[in-house]
C-alpha positions in Angstrom: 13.1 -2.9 31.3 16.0 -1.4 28.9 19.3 -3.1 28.4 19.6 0.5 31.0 17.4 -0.8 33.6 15.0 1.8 32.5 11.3 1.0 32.0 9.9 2.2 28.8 6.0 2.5 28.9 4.0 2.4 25.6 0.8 4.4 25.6 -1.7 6.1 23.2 -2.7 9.5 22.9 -5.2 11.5 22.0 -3.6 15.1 22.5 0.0 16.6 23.1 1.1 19.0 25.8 3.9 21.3 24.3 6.7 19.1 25.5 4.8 16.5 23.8 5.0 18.3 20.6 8.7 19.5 21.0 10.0 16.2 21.6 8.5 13.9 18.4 9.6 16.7 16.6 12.7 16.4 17.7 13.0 12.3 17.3 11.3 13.1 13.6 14.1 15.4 12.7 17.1 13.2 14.3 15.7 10.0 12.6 14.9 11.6 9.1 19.0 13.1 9.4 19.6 9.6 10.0 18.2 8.5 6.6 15.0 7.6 7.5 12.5 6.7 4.6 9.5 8.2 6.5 7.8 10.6 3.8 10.9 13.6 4.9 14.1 14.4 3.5 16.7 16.0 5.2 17.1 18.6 6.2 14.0 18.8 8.3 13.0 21.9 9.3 11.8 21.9 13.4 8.2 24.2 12.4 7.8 21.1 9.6 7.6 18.5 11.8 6.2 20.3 14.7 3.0 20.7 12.6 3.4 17.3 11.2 2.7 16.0 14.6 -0.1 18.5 15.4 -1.9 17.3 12.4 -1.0 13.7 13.2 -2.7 14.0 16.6 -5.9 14.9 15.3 -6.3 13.0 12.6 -9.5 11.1 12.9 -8.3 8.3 11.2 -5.5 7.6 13.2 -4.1 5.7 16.5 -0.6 7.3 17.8 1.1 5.5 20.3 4.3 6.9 22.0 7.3 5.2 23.6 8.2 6.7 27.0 11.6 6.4 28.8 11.8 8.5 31.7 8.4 10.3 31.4 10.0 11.3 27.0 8.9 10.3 24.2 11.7 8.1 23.0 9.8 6.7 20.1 6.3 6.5 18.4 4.4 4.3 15.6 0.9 5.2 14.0 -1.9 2.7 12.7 -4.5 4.5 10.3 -7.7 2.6 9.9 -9.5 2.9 6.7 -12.8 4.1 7.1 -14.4 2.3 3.8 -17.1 0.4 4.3 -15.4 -2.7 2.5 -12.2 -2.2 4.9 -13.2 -1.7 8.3 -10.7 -4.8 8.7 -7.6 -3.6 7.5 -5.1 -0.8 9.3 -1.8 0.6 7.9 1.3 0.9 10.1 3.0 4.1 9.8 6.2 6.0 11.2 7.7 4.0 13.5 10.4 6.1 14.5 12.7 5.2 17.2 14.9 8.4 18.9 18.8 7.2 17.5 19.8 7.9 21.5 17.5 5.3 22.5 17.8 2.4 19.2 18.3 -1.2 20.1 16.8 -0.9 22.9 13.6 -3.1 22.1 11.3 0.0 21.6 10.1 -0.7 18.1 9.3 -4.4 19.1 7.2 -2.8 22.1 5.5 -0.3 20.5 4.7 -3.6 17.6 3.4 -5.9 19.9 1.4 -2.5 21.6 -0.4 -1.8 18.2 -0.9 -5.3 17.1 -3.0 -5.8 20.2 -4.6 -2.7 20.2 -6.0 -3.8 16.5 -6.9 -7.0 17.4 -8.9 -4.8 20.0 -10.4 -3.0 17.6 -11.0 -5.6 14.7 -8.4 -5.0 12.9 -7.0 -8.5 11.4 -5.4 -7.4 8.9 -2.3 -4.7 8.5 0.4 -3.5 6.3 3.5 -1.4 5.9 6.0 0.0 3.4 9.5 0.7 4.2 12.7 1.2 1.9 13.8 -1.8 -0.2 17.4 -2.8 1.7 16.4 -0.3 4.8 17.6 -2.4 8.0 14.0 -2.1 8.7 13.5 -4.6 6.5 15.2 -7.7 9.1 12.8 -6.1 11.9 9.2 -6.3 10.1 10.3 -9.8 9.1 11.1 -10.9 12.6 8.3 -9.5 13.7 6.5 -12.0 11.7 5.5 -10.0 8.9 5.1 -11.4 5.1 7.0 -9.7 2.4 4.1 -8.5 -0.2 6.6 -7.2 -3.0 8.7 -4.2 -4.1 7.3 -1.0 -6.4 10.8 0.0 -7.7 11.5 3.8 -7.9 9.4 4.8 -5.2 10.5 6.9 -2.8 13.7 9.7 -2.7 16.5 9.1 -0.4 18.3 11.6 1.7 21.1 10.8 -1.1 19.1 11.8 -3.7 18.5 8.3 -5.1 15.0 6.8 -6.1 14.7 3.8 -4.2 11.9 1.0 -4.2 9.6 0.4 -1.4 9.2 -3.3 0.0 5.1 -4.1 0.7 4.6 -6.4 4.1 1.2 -7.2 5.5 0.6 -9.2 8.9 -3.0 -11.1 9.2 -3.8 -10.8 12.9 -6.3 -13.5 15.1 -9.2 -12.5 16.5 
């Protein structure tokens, strides 16, 4: 349950209804006007990040998972296997975006715990990440249990217009 006594369901999916659509766009636009480092700068147009999310969803490469609260999608992550032959093992963790109406709520950790099973499921031991280097996000990978792999400097553009380096984190799942 949420700190509101509402249940959040994870789940994955394989194809959005319209609403479906409508409503990651919308939690991609609020979180990249909230300084997100997620490949967008503000501002985000709606059309951008409805096809983002159409492309997303049929991406063959590519397990979305969404965060439910009340039957919406309050939050989502991605894990994109590699298909190379040497790399069947490996998986990286992308978006996870959390709506800002529904943050510190635990929905990031669920939707964590959600993929990491869901690769062990799969065979996928081991994955990795980049986020902003000094990103709050940073504090949540690390008490997630994930390992700090290094820092490429000037990597990314901020919302300020900064270049900012990107923090490397990897996490070597059990079988």
């Amino acid at each position: 349950m949420s700190r509101a006594g509402t249940a959040i369901e994870i789940e994955q999916v394989t194809s959005l209804t319209e609403p479906d659509v409508a409503a990651l766009a919308d939690l991609l636009v609020a979180v990249v006007d909230q300084g997100a480092s997620v490949g967008f700068l503000p501002p985000l147009r709606p059309d951008v990040a409805r096809a983002y999310w159409l492309d997303a969803v049929r991406a063959e490469h590519v397990v979305l998972l969404v965060a439910r609260r009340e039957r919406m999608i309050v939050g989502t992550v991605q894990l994109e296997w590699s298909p190379k032959k040497n790399a069947r093992h490996r998986a990286e963790v992308n978006k996870l975006l959390v709506h800002p109406n529904a943050q510190r709520l635990g929905i990031g950790r669920k939707l964590m715990v959600r993929l990491e099973m869901m690769a062990v499921e799969n065979g996928w031991t081991t994955l990795h990440l980049d986020t902003r280097e000094g990103d709050r996000s940073n504090d949540f990978y690390r008490a997630q249990g994930w390992t700090r792999a290094g820092v490429i400097p000037r990597w990314a553009e901020s919302a300020g217009g900064t270049i900012d380096g990107t923090v490397f984190y990897y996490k070597l799942l059990q079988q």
